[in-house]
C-alpha positions as CSV (number, residue, x, y, z in Angstrom):
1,X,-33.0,6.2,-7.0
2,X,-30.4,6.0,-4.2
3,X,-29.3,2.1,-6.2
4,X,-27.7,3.6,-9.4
5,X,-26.2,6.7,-7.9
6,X,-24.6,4.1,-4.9
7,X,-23.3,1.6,-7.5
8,X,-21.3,4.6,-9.4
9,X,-20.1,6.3,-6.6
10,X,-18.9,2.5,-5.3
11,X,-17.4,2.0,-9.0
12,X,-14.9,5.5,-9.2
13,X,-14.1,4.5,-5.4
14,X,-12.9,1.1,-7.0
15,X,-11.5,3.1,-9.5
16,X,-9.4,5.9,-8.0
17,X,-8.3,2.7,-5.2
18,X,-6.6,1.2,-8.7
19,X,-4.8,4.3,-9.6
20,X,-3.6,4.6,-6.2
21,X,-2.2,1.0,-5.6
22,X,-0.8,1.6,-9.4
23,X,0.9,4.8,-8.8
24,X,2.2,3.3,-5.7
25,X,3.7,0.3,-7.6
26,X,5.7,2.3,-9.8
27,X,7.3,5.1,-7.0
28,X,7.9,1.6,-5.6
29,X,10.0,0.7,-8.5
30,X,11.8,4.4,-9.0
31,X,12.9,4.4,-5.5
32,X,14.3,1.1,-5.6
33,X,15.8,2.5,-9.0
34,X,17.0,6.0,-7.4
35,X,19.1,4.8,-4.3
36,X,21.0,2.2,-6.8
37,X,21.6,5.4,-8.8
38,X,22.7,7.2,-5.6
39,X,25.4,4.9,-4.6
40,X,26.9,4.9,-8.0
41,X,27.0,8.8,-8.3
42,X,28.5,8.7,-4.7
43,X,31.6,6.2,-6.1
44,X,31.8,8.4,-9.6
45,X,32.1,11.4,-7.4
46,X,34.8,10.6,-5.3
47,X,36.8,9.0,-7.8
48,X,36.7,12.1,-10.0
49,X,37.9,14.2,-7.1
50,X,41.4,13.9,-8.2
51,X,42.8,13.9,-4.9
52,X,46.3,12.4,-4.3
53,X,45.6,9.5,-2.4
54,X,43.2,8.2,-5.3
55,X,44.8,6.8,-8.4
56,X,45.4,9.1,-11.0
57,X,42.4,8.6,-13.9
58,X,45.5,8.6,-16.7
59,X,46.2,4.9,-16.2
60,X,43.5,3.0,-18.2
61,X,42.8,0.3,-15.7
62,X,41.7,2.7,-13.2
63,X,38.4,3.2,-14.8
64,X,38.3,0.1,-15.9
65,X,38.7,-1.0,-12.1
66,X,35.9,2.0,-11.4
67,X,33.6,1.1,-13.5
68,X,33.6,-3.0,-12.1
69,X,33.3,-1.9,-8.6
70,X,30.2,0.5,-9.9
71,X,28.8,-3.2,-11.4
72,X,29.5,-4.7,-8.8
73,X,27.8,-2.5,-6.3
74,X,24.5,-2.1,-8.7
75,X,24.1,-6.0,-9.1
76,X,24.6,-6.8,-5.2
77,X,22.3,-3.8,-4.5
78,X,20.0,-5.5,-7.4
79,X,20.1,-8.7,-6.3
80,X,19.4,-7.9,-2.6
81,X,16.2,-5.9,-3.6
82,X,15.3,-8.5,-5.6
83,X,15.5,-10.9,-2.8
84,X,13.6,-8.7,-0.2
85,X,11.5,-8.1,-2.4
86,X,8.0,-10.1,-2.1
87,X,6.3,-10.8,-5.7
88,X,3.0,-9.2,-5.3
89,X,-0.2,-9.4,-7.4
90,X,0.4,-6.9,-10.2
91,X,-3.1,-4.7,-11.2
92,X,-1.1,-2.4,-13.0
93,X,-0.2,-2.3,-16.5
94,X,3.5,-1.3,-16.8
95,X,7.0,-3.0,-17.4
């Protein structure tokens, strides 16, 4: 009797050890997705301080020129995760 109970107690250890390693994938990917965030709330912030040593937001190619270094930020930030990054084995069933 101790065969059956063994093999299901060994199969909801397999499968709770999936939901794990999938759960950590994807807080994985939200981080990675968070501190990108981060750093462009941190620029949008202190441009809309309106401080006098900034350049006034009036002049249309100041958010223009905003909004590129915020691109240019996310992609280098992208880029370098994607580098570091080592492709592993994906279990999981998301995006």
């Amino acid at each position: 009797m101790n065969g059956p109970r063994e093999t299901i107690v060994s199969f909801c250890d397999y499968y709770h050890t999936s939901l794990t390693r999938c759960t950590n994938e994807i807080m994985i990917v939200l981080t990675l997705y968070a501190g990108i965030l981060l750093r462009l709330t941190l620029i949008a912030g202190i441009y809309g301080m309106n401080l006098p040593l900034w350049p006034k937001p009036d002049h249309p190619l100041n958010s223009r020129g905003v909004m590129g270094v915020m691109a240019a930020v996310a992609t280098v930030l992208l880029i370098c995760v994607r580098r570091g990054r080592r492709r592993s084995h994906r279990a999981c069933a998301y995006g």
